[in-house]
TORMI-651582 format. One record per residue (C-alpha): x, y, z. Coordinates in steps of 0.2 Angstrom, whole numbers, padded with zeros to 4 digits, always signed. Layout:
<rs>
XYZ;...
</rs>
This chain:
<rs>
+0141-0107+0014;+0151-0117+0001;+0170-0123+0005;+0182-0111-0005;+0183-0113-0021;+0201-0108-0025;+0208-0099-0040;+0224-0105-0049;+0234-0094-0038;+0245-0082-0049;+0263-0081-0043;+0265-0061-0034;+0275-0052-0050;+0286-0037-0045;+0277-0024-0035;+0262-0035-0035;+0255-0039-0017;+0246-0054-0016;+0228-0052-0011;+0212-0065-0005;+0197-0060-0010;+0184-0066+0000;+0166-0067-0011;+0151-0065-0006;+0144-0081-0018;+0150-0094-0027;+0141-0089-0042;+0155-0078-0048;+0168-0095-0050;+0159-0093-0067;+0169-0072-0069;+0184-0076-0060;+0194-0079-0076;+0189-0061-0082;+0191-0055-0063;+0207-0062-0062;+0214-0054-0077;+0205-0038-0072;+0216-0036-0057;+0231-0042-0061;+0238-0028-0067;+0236-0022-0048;+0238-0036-0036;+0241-0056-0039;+0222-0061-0032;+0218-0076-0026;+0198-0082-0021;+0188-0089-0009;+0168-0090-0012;+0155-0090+0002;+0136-0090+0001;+0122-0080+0011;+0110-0096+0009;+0112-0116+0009;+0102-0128+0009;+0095-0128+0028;+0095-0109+0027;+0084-0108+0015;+0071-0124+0024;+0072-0111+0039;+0067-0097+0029;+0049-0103+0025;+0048-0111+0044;+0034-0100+0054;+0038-0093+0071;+0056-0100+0073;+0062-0099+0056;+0069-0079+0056;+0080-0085+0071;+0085-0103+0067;+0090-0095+0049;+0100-0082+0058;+0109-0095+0068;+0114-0107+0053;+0120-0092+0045;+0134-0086+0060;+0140-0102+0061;+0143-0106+0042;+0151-0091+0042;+0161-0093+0055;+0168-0109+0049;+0174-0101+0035;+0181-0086+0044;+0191-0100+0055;+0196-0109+0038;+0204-0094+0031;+0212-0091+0048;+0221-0108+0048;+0224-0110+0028;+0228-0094+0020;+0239-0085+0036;+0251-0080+0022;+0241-0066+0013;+0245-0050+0021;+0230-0044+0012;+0213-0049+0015;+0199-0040+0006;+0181-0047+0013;+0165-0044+0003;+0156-0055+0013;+0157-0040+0028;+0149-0057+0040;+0162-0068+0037;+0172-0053+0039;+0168-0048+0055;+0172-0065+0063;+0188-0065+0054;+0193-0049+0062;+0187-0056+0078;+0199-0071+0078;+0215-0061+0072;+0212-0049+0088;+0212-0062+0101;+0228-0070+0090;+0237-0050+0090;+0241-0055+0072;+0244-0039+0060;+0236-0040+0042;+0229-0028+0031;+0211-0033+0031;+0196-0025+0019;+0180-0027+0028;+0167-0021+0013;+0149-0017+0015;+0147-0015+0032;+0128-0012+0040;+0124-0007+0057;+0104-0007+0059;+0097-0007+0078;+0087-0019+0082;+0072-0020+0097;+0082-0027+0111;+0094-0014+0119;+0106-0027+0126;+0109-0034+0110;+0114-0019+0100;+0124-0015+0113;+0133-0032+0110;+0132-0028+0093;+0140-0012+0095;+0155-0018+0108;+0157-0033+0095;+0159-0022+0081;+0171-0012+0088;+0182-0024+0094;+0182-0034+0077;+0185-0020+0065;+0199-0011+0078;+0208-0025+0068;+0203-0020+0050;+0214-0006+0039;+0197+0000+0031;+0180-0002+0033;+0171+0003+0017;+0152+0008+0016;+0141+0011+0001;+0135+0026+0004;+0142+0044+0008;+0130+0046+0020;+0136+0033+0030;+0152+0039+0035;+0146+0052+0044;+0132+0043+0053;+0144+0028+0058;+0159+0039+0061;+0147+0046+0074;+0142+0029+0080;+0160+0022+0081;+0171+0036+0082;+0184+0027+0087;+0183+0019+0071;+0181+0034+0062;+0198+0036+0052;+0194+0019+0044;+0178+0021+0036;+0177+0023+0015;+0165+0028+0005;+0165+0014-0012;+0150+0012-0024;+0142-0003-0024;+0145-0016-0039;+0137-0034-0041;+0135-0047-0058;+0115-0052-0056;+0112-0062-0075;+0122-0077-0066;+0111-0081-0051;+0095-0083-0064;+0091-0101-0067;+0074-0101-0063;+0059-0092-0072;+0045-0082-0063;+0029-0084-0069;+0013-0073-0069;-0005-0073-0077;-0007-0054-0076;+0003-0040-0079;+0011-0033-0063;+0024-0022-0054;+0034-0028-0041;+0044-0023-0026;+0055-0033-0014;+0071-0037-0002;+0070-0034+0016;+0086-0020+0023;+0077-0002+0028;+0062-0006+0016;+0046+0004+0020;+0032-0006+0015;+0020+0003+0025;+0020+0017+0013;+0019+0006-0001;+0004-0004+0006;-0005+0012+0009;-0002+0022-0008;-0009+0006-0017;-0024+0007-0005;-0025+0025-0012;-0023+0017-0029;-0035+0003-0025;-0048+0016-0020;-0047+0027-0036;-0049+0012-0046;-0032+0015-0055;-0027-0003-0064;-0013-0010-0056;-0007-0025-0048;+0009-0024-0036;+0018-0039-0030;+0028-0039-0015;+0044-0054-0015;+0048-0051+0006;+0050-0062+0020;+0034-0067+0030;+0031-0054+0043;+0039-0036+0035;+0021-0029+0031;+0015-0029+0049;-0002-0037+0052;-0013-0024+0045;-0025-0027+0031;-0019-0028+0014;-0026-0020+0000;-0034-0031-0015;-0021-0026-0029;-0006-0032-0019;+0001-0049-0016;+0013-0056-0006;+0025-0067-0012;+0035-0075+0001;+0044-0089-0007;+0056-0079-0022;+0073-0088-0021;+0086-0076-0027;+0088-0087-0043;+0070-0083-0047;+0071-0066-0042;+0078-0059-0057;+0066-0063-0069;+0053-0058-0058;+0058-0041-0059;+0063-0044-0079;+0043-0048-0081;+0038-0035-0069;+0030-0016-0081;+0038-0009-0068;+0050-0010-0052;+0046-0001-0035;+0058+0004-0023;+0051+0009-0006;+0064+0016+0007;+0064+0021+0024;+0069+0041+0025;+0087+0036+0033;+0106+0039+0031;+0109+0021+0032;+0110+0013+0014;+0097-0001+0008;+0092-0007-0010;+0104-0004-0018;+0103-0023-0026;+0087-0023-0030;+0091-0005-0039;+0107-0010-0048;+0100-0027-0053;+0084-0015-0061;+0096-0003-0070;+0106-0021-0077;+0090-0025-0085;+0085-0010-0090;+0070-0009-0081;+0062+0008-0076;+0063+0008-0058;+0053+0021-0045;+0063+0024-0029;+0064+0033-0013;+0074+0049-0013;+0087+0045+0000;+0104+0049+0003;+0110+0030-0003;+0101+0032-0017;+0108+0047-0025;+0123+0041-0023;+0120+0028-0038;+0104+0038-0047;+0094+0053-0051;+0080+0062-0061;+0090+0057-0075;+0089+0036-0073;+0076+0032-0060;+0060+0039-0055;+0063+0047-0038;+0047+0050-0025;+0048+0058-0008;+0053+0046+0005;+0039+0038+0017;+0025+0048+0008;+0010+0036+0000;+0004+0052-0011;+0019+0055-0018;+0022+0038-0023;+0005+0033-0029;+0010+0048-0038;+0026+0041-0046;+0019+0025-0047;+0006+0032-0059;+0015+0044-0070;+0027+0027-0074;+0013+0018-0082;+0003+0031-0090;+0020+0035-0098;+0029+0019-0099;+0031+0018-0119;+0035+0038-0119;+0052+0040-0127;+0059+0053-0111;+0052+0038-0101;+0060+0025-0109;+0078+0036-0110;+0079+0034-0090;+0078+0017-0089;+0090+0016-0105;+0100+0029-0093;+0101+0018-0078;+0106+0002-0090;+0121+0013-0096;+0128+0021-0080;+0127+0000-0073;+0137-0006-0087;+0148+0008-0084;+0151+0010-0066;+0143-0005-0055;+0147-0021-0060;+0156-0033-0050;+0171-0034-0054;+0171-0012-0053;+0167-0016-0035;+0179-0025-0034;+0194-0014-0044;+0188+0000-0031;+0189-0008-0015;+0205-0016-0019;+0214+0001-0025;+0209+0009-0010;+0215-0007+0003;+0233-0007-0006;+0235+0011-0004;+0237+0011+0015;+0250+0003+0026;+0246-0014+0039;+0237-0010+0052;+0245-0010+0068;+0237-0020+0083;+0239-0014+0098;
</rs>
């Protein structure tokens, strides 16, 4: 998590609230003139930048055994230094719009045990059970309590709000439905490289890998020529076998990862059938580059795509997309083929960059009075 990095701070103008963005990466310092000047005309913004990764993060990532936990670890407590950072320094904004929902989270924690009342933004929030009972249940009881504090909760998919509103329906007035935007040319600096052509798949929230491992077995089997790379966390294939035209690449950094999906004939998206939203990075960043992509046909997905700018597949069957997955390549250079990818490159440029995200969410937390805290 890097120390805020702090805009010039425009002066509030007349009906202008002034607003701290909290980011979600200190890659975007580089926008934040043209993010300032987008917003201006709404709210007198002001930015602090946070990180998912540093450093010792990223040393625990590739650590066997201990490394998922001891990553995890790093990572609350970097972001609760920063959520204690804004507590103590920037007390003055009313408004408080968090894209980083982590850093968020312990934020709204800390103004709960202070009965302070501020109009807080908590974007992007994700609930996924885990194994342990006991922990979701903390999980569950830490979430309520933090975002009792928060005016909105915004979610990334339609079908979320029905599925959290039912988990937490005590915090079912608060959810919003927003469509997700990110900026993704600005975290490549480093080049993937490859021997042989290839189509790659990758990320780690609600991914179904198991469906994609066994419809390359069925491609491996019919002898179709195709070599799929896999950029993932040790671990998220399970310990079966693994068929001979995949590979697993464990150590893609997220300045990497861009161009290896820019090199990639084709992008594969494999989801689990779910009304909880997942991949939508890896999906927007595809449609950026205006890369033909083959997804899962989810809720979340169609929320951002459809026939008309992806490749959609039925969710968790192999058949169907070693289906999809073949159609792509045999008809990659066909002009309807190459009009979806040039579809999804127009509807990102039109609707999900970064700085539309960020337009969205902060219309929708000016529009509501402070939140009382009871």
């Amino acid at each position: 998590m890097s120390r805020a990095a702090e805009a010039s701070g425009s002066s509030a103008g007349p009906g202008r609230v002034r607003v701290l963005i909290v980011d979600d990466s200190s890659e975007y310092l580089a926008n934040e003139s043209a993010s300032h000047d987008h917003l201006a005309t709404m709210i007198a913004p002001r930015f602090y930048y946070t990180n998912y990764e540093n450093r010792l993060i990223r040393m625990f990532h590739g650590t066997p055994v201990i490394g998922n936990l001891m990553s995890h670890l790093v990572f609350w407590l970097v972001c609760i230094y920063a959520a204690i950072e804004i507590f103590l320094r920037y007390r003055t904004y009313e408004y408080k719009l968090f894209v980083n929902p982590i850093v968020g989270f312990f934020y709204c924690f800390l103004v709960g045990v202070a009965r302070r009342r501020e109009q807080i933004g908590l974007a992007g929030f994700l609930f996924v059970h885990k194994r342990s009972p006991l922990y979701v249940r903390f999980r569950k009881w830490f979430a309520n309590y933090s975002c009792h504090n928060a005016a909105l909760i915004f979610v990334y998919s339609r079908s979320e709000m029905t599925e959290y509103s039912q988990m937490f329906p005590e915090l079912s007035s608060k959810f919003r439905f927003v469509l997700y935007g990110r900026d993704f040319r600005i975290f490549g600096s480093r080049a993937f490289e490859s021997s042989q052509p290839y189509i790659a798949s990758g990320g780690i929230t609600n991914r179904d890998f198991g469906t994609l491992v066994r419809a390359m077995w069925i491609l491996s089997e019919d002898k179709y020529p195709v070599r799929c790379k896999i950029a993932t966390r040790a671990g998220q294939l399970g310990a079966g076998p693994i068929p001979p035209n995949l590979e697993i690449l464990g150590n893609i950094r997220i300045e990497q990862f861009g161009d290896f999906l820019q090199k990639a004939s084709l992008i594969v998206l494999p989801l689990k059938r779910t009304q909880v939203s997942g991949g939508h990075m890896v999906l927007l960043e595809a449609m950026s580059r205006g890369k033909l992509v083959v997804v899962a046909d989810t809720p979340g997905v169609r929320d951002y795509a459809g026939f008309d700018s992806a490749i959609l597949y039925s969710a968790e069957d192999p058949t169907d997309l070693g289906r999809a997955i073949r159609f792509a390549l045999d008809h990659l250079d066909e002009d309807d083929i190459r009009a979806i990818a040039l579809k999804g490159l127009e509807m990102y440029g039109r609707k999900y960059t970064h700085v539309h995200l960020l337009e969205r969410l902060v219309r929708e937390l000016i529009s509501v009075r402070a939140t009382e805290v009871s």
